[in-house]
N, C-alpha and C positions, 0 to 999 in steps of 0.2 A: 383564487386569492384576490380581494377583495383590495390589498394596496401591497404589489409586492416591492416597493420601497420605502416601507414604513421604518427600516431599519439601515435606510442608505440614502440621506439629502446630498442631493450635489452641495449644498453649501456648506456643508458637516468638510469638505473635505479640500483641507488647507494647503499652502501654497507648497510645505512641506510636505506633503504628501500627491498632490499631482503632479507638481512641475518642480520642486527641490530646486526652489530657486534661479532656475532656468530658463531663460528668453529666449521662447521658440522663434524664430523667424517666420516660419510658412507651419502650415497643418501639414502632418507626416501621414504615410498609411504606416503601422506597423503591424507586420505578419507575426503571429504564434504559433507555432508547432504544438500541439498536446495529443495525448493518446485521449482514445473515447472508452470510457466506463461507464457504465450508467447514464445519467441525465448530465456526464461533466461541462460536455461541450456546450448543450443546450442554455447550463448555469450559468458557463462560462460566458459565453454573450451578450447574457442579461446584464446581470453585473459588473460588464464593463460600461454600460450607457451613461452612466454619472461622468467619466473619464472620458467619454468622448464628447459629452456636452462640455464639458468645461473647459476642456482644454484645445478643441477642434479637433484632435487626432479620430484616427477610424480605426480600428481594430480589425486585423482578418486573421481570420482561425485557421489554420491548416492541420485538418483530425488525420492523425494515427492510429495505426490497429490494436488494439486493444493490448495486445501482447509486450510488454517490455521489454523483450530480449529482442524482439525485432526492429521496437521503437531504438534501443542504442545502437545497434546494429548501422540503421537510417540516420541518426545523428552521425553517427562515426564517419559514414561518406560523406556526409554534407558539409562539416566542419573541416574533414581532411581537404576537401576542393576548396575550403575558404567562401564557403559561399555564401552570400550578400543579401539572400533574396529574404532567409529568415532572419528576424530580429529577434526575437526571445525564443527562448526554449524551454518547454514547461520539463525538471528533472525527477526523478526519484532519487530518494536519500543517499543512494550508494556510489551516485554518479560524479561527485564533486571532484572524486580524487583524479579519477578518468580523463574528464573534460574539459581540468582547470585553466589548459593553456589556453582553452579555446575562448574563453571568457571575461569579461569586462572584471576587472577588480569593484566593487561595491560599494568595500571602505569607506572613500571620501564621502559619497553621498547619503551614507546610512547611520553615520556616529547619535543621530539624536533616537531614532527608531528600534535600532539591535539589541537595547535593555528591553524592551516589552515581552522579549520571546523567550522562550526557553533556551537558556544557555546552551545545553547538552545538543539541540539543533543547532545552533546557528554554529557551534564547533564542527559538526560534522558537513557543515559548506564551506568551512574555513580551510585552503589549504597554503600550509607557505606563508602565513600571515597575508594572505589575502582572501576576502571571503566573496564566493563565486555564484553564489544565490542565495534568495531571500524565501524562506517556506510560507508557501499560501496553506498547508494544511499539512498535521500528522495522521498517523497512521497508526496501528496495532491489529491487528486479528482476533478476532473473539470466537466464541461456540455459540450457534445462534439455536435455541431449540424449540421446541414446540409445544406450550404452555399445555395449553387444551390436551396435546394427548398424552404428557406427563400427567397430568391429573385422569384422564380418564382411566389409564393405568394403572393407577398409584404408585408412578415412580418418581425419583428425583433426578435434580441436575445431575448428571455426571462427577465426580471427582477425578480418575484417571480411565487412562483410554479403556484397561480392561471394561470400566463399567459401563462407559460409552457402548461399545463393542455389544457388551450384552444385554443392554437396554434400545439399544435399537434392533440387535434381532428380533428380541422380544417383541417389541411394537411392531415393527414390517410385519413379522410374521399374522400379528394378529388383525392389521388391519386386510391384509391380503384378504385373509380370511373373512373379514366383514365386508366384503366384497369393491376393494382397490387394489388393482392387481397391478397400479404404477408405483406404488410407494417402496420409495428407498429409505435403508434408513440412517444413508451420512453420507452426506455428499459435500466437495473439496476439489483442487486444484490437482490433477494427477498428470497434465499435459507435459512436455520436456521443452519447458520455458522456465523464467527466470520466476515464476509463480510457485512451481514446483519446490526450488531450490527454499524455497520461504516454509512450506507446507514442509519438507521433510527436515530441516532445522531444527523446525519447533518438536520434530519426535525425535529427533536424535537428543537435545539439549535436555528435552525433560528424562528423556530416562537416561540422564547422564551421562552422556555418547560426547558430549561436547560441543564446539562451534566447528568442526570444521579444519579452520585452521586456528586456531588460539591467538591471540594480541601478542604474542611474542614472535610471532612466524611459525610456531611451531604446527608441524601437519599431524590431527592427532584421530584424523576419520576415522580409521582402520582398528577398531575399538568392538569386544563382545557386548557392550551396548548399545553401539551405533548399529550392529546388526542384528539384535535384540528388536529394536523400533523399528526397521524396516520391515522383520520379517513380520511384524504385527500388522503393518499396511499392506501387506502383500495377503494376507489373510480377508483383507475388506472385499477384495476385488470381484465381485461378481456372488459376494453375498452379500454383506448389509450396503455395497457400495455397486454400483452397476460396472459391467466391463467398459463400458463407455468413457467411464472418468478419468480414464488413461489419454484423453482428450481436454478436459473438460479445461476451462480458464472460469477465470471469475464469474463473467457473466454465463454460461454454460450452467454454472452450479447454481447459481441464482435464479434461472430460469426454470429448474425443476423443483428450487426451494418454493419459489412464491407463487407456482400454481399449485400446491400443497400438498404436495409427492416426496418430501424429505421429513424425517423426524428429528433431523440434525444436521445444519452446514457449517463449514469453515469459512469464513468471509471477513471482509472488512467493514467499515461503518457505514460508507456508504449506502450498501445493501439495508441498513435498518429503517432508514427514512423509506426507499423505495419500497421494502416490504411492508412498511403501515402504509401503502399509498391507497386512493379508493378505488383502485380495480385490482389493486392485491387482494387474491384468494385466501388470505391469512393475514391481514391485517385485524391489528387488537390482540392475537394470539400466540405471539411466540414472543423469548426474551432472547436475553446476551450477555454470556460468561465468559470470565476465563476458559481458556481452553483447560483441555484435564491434562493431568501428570500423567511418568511415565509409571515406575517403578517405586518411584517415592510420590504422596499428596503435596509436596513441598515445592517439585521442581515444574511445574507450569511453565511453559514458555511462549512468548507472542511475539513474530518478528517484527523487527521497528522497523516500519515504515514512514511512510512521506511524500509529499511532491512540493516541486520548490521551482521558481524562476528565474533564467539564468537570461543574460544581454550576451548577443555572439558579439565579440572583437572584430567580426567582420559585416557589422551591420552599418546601413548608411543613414540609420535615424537612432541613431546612440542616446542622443538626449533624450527622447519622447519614449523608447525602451526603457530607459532607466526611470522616470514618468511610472511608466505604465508597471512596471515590476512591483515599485513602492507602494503603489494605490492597490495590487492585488494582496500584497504581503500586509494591509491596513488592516485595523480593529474591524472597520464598516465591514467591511468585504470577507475578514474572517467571518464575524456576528452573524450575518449572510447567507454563509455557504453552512455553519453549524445547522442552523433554525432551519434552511431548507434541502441541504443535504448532507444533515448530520457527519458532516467533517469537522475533524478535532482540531480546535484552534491552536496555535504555538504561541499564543498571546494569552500570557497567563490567568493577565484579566478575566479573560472572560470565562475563566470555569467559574467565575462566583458571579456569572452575569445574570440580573435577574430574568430576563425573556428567556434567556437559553435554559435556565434552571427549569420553566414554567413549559417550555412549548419541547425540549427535548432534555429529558433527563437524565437518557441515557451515557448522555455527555460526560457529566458527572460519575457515572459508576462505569467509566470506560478509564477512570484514573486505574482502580483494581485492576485492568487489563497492563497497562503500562508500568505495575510495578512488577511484572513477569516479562517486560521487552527484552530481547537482544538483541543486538545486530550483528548483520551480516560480516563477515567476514572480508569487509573493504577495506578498511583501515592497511590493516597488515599487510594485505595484499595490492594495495596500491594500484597501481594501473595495469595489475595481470587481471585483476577480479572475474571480471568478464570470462575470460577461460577459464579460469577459476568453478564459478558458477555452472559453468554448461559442462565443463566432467562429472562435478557434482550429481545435477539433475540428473543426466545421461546415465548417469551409473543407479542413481535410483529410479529409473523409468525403465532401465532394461531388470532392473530387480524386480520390481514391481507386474510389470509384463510377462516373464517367467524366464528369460533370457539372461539366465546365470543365477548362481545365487549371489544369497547378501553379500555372505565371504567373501566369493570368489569374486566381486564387483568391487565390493571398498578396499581386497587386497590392490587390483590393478588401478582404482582410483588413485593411492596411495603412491602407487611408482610412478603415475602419470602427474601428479601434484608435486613429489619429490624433482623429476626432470622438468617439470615447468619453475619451479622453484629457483633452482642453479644454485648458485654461489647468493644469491640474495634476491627478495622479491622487486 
């Protein structure tokens, strides 16, 4: 890349947006916490050099594993010991409610910036009339497939899973047969992480199994639909899907995608940049849908995601965190991370931005993804979530593995989510 700040001057970036009006005394280090996906980290560095010229501060990363259930997991100790050492916290969407105490109120410092974003996010950081982070980028899951051998076929995209199902036997089968005996033909998040709980949502929800728990409180798993769509994934396992994928996390699935041994993965956006990249094996050649329905073509689902920035209450450079949150949650730095690694901005702007229309399109037709989002099941469940989640998974990884059935799994889920429940979440 020939100027990779052609779409980020340090002078572009005003006094409200690095320092918020704020008289540093001395330059700070501040440490970040974020998990590593793909090139995040690498991004992530880059794109703070504007911030650090301008303002003195120096930025230090601290990478987490990949895994989000592990990443809260590590935050949960760290913030329970009150510890000083991290200043921001890169979150996912579902964490606000969780972690709110642990966190800087934002409010004051953000009243001119919190219109640019999507409403619907910046509520979901909101708790208590205080809002707890700022989102540097959304999130949705799409069906990523394989141009080239949908046409050499003569099939189409998918509409619901059945045809999913049966258009990737089809193709595995035949390309085995023209001599690739790695090819899968769907690969996805089957691990017993908070990845899973995203991946088996979105089959429950489409074939109208529902969320989980419902915005009322209500626990409504235990559903002949919910076990309808699981016993459909449990069908995948070691035919159009490898037994391995009982393992697999994000990059795991994308690692078999982009050296060209899937006919179809479950992933997030980030993977489409990486996949046109120039040592991608399938670059130029595959696209990005909706995911399919279950039972009806109507009910598509894509779980809402995100990542977002949060200031610990127990940091000793407050000011230069709150700084540094603002200038990542920016237009620049969204414009940025789209163009170079197609993360979806929450700055509305810029879906009608001319570069991003021109250099990533896909941007644009990832709206059709987000009119299928849901979310998880945080709200309601407030600061149980987390266990919440990992009975969830749990109960669909031992389904899935062969260790019990559907039934008999989302019955006990069901008694186990009613006694975590009590008298109120």
């Amino acid at each position: 890349m020939k100027n990779p700040w052609k779409f980020i001057n340090p002078s572009l970036l005003s006094i409200s947006i690095v320092a918020s009006a704020i008289n540093f005394a001395q330059a700070a280090e501040v440490v970040l916490v974020s998990g590593a996906v793909g090139k995040d980290i690498e991004v992530l560095k880059e794109v703070v050099k504007p911030w650090e010229k301008s303002t003195g501060n120096k930025l230090t990363v601290f990478p987490m594993p990949a895994s989000t259930t592990d990443q809260f997991g590590q935050y949960r100790l760290w913030l329970a010991a009150g510890n000083a050492d991290i200043d921001v916290y890169q979150t996912d969407v579902i964490w606000a409610p969780q972690l709110a105490n642990n966190f800087v109120d934002l409010t004051p410092y953000t009243r001119d910036i919190v219109d640019q974003h999507f409403p619907s996010i910046i509520e979901s950081q909101t708790t208590n009339g205080k809002l707890i982070a700022l989102p540097i980028f959304t999130d949705a899951p799409a069906l990523f497939y394989r141009k080239d051998l949908l046409k050499k076929y003569n099939k189409t995209v998918p509409n619901t899973w059945e045809e999913l199902t049966e258009t990737a036997k089809y193709i595995q089968t035949k390309e085995r047969e023209a001599g690739n005996p790695d090819m899968w033909g769907f690969v996805w998040q089957g691990n017993a992480y908070e990845g899973l709980t995203c991946d088996a949502l979105e089959w429950v929800k489409s074939f109208g199994g529902g969320q989980i728990v419902e915005a009322d409180g209500t626990i409504s798993i235990n559903n002949p639909k919910a076990v309808e769509a699981l016993k459909m994934a449990k069908s995948w396992i070691g035919d159009i899907s490898p037994a391995g994928v009982l393992a697999y996390q994000e990059e795991d699935a994308r690692g078999v995608w982009q050296t060209g041994n899937a006919v179809f993965m479950r992933n997030w956006p980030y993977a489409y940049a990486l996949g046109n990249s120039e040592e991608s094996a399938i670059k130029d050649k595959f696209g990005a849908a909706p995911l399919p329905s279950g039972t009806s073509p109507n009910k598509s689902a894509a779980t809402l995601g995100g990542w977002n920035v949060a200031v610990s209450k127990y940091s000793k450079h407050k000011e230069a965190s709150i700084s540094l949150v603002k200038y990542l949650a920016s237009e620049e730095v969204q414009k940025y991370r789209a163009l170079h690694s197609s993360n979806l901005p929450t700055i509305i702007s810029l879906y009608d931005d001319k570069d991003i229309k021109e250099q990533q399109p896909i941007i644009a037709q990832w709206k059709d993804v987000f009119l299928h989002a849901v979310p998880r099941p945080s709200a309601p469940t407030k600061i149980k979530y987390n266990e919440v989640s990992s009975k969830f998974f749990s109960a669909v990884h031992s389904t899935l593995a062969g260790s019990g059935s559907a039934e008999e799994n989302l019955e006990l889920l069901e008694y186990e989510l009613e006694t975590l429940k009590g008298n109120n979440w």
